[in-house]
MITORDREN-366560 format. One record per atom (N, C-alpha, C, CB): residue number from 1; atom name; x, y, z. Coordinates in pm, 1 decimal, decimal comma, always signed. Each point is the difference from the previous one (the first is absolute). Glycine has a CB too. Layout:
<lummis>
NUM|CA|X|Y|Z
...
</lummis>
This chain:
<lummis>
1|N|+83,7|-116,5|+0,0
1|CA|-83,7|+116,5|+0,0
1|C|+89,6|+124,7|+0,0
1|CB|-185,6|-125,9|+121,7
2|N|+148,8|+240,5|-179,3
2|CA|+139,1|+118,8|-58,4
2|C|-54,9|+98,0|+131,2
2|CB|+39,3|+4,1|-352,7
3|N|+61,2|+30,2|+391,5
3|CA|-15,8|+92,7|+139,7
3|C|-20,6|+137,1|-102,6
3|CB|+189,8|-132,4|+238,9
4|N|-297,6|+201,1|-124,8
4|CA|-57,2|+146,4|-58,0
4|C|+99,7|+80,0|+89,6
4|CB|-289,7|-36,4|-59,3
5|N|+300,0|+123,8|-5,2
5|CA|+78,1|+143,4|+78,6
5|C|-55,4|+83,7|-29,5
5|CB|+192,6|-35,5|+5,6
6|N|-221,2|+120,7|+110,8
6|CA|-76,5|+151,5|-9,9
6|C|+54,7|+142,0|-61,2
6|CB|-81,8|-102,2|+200,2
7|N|+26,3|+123,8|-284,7
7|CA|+111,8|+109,1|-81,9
7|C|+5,1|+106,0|+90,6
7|CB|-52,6|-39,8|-251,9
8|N|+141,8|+116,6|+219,5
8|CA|+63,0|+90,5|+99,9
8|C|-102,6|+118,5|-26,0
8|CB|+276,7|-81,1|-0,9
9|N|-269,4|+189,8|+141,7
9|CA|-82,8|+92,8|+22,0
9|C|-6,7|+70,6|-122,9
9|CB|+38,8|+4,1|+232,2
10|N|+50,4|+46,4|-262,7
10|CA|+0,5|+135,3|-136,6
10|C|-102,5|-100,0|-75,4
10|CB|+297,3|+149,0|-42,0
11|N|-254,3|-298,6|+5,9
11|CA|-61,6|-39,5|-110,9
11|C|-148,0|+15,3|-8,4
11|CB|+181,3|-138,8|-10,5
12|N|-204,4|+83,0|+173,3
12|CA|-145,4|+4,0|+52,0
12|C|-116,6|+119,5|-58,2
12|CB|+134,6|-97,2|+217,7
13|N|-30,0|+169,1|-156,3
13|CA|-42,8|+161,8|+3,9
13|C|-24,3|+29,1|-171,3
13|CB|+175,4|+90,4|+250,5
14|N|-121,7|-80,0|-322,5
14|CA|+46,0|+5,9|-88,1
14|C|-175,8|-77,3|-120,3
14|CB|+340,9|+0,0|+149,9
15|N|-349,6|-97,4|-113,0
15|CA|-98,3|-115,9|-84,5
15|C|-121,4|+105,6|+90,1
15|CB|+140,1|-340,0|-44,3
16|N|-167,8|+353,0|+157,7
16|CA|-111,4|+40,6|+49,6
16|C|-7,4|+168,4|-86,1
16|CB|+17,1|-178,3|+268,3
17|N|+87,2|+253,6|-254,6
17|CA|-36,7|+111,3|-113,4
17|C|-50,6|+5,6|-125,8
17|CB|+135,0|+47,9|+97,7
18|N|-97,6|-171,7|-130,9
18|CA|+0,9|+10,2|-200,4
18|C|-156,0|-63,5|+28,9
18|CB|+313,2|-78,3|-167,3
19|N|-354,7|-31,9|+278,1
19|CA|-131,4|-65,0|-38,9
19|C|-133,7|+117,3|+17,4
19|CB|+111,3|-261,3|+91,6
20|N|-40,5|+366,5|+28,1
20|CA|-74,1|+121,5|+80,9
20|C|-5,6|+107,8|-152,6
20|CB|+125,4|-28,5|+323,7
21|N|-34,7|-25,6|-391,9
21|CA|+17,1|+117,1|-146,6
21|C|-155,2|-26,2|-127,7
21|CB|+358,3|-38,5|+10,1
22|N|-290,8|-115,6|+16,9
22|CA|-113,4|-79,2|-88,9
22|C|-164,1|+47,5|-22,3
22|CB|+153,6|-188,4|+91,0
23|N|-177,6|+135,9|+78,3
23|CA|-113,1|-0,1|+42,5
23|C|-54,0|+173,6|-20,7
23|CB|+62,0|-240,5|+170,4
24|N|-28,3|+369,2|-118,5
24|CA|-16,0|+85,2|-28,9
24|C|-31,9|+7,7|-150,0
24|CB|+113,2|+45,0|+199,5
25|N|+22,9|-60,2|-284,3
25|CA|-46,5|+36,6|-132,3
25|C|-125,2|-97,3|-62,9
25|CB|+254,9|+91,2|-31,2
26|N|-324,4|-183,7|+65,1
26|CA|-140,2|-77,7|-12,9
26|C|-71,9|+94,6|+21,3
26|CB|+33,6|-212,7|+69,7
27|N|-32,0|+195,2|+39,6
27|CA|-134,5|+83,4|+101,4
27|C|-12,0|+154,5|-105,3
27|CB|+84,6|-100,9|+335,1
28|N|+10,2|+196,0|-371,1
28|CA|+49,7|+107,3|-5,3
28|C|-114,0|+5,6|-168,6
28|CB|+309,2|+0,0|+183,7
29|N|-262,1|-138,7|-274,9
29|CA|-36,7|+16,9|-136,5
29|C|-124,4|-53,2|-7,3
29|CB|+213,9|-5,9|-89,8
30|N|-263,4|-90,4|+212,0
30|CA|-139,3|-64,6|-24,8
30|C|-83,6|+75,0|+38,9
30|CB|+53,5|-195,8|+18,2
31|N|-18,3|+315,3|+101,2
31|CA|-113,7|+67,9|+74,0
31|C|+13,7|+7,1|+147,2
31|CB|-141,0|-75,8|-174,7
32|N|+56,8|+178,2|+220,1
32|CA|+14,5|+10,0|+148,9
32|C|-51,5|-100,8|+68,3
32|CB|-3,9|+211,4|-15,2
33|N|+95,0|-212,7|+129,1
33|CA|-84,2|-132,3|+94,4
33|C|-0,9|+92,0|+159,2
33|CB|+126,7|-294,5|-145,8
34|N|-248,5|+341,3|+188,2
34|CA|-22,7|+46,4|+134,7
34|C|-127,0|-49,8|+33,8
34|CB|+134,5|+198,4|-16,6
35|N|-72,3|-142,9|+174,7
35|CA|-103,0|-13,3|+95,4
35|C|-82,7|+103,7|+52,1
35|CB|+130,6|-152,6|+42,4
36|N|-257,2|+126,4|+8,5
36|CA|-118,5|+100,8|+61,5
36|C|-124,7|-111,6|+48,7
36|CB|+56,2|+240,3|-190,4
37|N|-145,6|-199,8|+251,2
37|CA|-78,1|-66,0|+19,7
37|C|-143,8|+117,2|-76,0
37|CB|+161,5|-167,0|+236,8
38|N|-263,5|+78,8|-284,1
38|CA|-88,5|+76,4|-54,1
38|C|-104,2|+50,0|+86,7
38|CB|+55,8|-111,3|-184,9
39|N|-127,4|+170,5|+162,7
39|CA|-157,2|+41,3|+60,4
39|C|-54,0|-118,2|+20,2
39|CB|-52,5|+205,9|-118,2
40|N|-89,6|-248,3|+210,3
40|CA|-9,7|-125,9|+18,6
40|C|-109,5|+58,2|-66,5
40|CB|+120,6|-145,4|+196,7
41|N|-241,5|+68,9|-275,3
41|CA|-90,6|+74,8|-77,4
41|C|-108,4|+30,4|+90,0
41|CB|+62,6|-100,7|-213,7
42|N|-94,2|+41,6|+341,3
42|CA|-70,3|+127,7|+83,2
42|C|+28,2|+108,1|+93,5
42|CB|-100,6|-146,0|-31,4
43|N|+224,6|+199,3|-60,0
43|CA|-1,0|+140,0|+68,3
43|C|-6,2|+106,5|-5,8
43|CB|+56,1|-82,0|+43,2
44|N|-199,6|+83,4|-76,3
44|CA|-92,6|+104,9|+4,8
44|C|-70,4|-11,6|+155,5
44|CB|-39,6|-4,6|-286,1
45|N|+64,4|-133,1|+320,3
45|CA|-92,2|-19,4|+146,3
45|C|+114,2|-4,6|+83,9
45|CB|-222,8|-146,5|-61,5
46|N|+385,0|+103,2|+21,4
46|CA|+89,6|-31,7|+130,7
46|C|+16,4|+166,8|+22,7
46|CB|+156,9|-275,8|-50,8
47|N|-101,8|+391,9|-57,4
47|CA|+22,8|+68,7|+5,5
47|C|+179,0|+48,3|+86,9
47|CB|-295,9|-29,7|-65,5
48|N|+267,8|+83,9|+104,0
48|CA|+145,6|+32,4|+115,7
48|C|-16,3|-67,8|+83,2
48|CB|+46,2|+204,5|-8,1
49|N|-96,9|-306,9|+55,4
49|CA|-1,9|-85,7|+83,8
49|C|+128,2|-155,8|-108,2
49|CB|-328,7|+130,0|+148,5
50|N|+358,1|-88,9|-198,2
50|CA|+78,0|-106,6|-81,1
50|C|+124,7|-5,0|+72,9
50|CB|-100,1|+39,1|-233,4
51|N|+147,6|-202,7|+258,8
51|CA|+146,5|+56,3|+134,9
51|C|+89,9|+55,5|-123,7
51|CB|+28,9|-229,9|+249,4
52|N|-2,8|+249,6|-415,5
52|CA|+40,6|-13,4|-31,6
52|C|+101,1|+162,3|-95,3
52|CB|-170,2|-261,6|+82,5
53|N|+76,4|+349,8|-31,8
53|CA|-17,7|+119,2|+16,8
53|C|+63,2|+72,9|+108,4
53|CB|-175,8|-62,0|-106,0
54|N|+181,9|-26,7|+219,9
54|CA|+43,9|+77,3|+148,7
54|C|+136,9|+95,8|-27,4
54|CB|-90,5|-229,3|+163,9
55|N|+60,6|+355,8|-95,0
55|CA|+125,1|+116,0|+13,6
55|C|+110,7|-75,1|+6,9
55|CB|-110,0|+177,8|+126,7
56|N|+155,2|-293,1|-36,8
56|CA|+103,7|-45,0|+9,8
56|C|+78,0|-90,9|-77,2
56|CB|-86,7|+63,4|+159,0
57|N|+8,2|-102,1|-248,6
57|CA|+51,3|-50,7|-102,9
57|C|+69,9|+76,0|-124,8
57|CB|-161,0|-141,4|+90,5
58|N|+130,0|+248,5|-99,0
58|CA|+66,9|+46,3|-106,1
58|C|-59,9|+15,3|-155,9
58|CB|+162,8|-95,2|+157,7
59|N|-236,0|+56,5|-161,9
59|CA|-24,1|-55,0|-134,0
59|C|-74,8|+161,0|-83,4
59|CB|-50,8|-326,1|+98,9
60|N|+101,4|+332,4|-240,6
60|CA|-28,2|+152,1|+23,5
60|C|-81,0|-41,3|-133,7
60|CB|+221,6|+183,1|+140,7
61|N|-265,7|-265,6|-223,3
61|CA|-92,9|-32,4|-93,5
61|C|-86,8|-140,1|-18,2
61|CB|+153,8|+160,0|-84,5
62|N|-225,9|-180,4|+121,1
62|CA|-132,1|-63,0|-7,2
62|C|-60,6|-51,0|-119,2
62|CB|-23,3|+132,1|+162,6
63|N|+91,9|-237,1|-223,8
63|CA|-59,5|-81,8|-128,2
63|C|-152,6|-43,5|-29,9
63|CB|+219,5|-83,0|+30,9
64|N|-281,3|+42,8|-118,6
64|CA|-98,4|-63,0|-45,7
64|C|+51,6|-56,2|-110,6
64|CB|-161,1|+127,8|+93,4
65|N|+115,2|-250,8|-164,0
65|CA|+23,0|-92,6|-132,4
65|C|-2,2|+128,7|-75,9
65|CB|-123,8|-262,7|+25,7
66|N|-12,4|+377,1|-8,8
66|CA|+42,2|+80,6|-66,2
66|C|+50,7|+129,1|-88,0
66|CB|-62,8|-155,1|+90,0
67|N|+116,1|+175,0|+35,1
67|CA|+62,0|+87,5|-5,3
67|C|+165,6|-52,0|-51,3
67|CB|-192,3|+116,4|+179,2
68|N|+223,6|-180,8|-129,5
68|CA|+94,4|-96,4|-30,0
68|C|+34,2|-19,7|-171,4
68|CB|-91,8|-112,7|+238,6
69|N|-63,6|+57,1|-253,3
69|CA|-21,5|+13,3|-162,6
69|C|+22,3|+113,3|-81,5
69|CB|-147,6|-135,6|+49,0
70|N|+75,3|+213,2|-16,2
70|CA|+45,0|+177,3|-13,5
70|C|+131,4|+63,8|-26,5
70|CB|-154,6|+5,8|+152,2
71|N|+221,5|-38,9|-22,8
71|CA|+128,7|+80,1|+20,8
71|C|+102,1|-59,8|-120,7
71|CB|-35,1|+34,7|+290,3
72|N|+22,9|-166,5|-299,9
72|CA|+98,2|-116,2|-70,4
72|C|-0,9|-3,0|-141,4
72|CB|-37,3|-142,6|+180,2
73|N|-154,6|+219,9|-213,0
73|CA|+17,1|+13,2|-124,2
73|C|+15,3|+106,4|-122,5
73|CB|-81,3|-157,6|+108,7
74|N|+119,9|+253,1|-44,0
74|CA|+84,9|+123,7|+9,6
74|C|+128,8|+29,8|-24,4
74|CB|-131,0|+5,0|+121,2
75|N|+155,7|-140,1|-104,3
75|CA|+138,1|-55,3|-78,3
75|C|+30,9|-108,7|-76,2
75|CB|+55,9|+89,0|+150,4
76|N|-154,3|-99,4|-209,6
76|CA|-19,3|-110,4|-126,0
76|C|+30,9|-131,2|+95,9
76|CB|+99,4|+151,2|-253,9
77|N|-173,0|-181,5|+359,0
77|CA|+57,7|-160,5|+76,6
77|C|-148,3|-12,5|+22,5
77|CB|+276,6|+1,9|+151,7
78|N|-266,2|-156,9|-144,4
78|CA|-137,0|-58,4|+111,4
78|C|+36,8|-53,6|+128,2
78|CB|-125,8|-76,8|-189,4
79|N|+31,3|+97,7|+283,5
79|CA|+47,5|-50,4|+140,5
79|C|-74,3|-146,6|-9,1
79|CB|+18,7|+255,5|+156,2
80|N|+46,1|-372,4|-66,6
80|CA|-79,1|-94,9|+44,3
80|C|+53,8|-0,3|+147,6
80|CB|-46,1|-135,4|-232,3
81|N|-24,7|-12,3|+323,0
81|CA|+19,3|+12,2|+128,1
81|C|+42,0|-195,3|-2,3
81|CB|-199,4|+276,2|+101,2
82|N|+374,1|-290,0|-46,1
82|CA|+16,7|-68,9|+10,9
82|C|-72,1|-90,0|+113,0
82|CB|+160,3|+115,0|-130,2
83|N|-174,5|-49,8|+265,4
83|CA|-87,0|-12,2|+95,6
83|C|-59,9|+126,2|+31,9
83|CB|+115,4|-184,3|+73,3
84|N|-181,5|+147,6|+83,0
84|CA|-36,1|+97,7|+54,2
84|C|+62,5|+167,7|-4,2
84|CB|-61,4|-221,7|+108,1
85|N|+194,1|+219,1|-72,8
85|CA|+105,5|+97,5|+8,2
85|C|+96,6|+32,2|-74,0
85|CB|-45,4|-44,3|+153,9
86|N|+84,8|-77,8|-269,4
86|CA|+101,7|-8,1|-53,2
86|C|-98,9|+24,3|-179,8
86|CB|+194,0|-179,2|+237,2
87|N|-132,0|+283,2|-300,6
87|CA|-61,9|+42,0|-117,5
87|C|+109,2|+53,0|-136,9
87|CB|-206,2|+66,4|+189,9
88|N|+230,4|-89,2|-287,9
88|CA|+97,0|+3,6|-89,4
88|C|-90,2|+96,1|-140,4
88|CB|+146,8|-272,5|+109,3
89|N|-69,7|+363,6|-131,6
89|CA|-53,7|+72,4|-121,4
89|C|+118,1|-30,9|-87,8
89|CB|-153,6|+199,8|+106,5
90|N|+100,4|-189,1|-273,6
90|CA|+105,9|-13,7|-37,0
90|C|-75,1|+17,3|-174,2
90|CB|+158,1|-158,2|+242,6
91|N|-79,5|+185,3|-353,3
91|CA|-53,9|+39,3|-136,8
91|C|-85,0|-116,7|-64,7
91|CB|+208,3|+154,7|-34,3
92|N|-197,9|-232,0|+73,3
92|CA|-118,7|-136,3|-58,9
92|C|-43,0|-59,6|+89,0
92|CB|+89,9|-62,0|-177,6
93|N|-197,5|+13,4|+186,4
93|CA|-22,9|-71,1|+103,7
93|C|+63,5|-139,1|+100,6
93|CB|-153,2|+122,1|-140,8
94|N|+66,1|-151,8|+224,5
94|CA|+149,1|-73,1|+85,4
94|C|-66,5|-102,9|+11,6
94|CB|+140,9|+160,2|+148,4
95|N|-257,9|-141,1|-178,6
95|CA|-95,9|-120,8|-7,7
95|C|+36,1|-149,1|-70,3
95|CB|-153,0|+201,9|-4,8
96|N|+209,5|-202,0|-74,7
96|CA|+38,5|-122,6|-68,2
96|C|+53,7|-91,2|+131,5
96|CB|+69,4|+121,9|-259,3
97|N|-57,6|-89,1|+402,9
97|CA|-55,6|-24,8|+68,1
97|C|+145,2|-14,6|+121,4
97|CB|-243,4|-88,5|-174,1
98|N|+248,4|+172,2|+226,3
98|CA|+108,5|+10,1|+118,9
98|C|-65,3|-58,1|+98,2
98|CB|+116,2|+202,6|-50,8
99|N|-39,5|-366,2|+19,4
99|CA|-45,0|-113,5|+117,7
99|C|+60,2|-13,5|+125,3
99|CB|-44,8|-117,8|-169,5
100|N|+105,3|+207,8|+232,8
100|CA|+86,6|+20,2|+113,9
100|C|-144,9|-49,4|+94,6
100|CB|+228,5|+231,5|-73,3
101|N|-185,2|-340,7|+123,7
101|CA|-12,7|-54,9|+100,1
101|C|-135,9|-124,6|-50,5
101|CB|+113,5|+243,9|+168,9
102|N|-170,1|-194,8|-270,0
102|CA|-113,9|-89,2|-113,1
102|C|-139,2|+81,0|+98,0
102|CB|+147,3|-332,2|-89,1
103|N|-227,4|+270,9|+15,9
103|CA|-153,4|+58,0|+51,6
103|C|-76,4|-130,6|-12,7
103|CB|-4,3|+268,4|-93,7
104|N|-114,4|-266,6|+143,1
104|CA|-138,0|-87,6|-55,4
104|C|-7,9|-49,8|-111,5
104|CB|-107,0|+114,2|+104,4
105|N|+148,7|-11,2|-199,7
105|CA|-14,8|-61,0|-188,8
105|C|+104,2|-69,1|-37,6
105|CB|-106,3|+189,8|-92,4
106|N|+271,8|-156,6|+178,5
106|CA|+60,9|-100,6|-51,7
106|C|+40,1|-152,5|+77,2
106|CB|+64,1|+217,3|-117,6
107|N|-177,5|-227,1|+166,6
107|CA|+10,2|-116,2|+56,3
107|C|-85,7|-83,5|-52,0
107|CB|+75,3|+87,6|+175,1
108|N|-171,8|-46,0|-291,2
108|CA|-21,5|-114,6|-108,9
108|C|+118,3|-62,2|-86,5
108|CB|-212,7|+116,5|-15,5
</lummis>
């Protein structure tokens, strides 16, 4: 059996930059990938009672699907929602189907 050796730090360092390079330039040419959480659609009734809103959080803009939709398409992109929080705009759609983590449909 061939003994493994751990490549040396610089090298380490080194592979984790170029993969940290990679991954950026994806993300960078396919489209944005952020986070927010949306409006829950009754809040018209939670109102400021939403914990999600609270002063202490910080949060200084307040999404809806769409507004979201709106803002994104203003710059020639469409938004979708990978999950709950996690949402990717980007110049074609993303739909062809960003299976990160799979859903209900692809488990036929």
């Amino acid at each position: 059996m061939p003994e493994f050796t751990t490549p040396s730090l610089r090298r380490r360092m080194s592979s984790m930059l170029y993969e940290s390079m990679l991954l950026f330039g994806v993300l960078f040419m396919s489209g944005w990938l952020f986070s927010t959480l949306l409006q829950p659609d009754d809040m018209d009734k939670i109102g400021m009672r939403w914990w999600y809103i609270g002063p202490r959080n910080g949060h200084i803009s307040l999404h809806s699907k769409k507004s979201l939709k709106l803002l994104w398409e203003r710059y020639g992109c469409v938004v979708e929602s990978v999950d709950e929080d996690v949402h990717m705009a980007s110049r074609s759609a993303v739909s062809e189907r960003l299976q990160l983590g799979g859903t209900a449909d692809s488990a036929a």
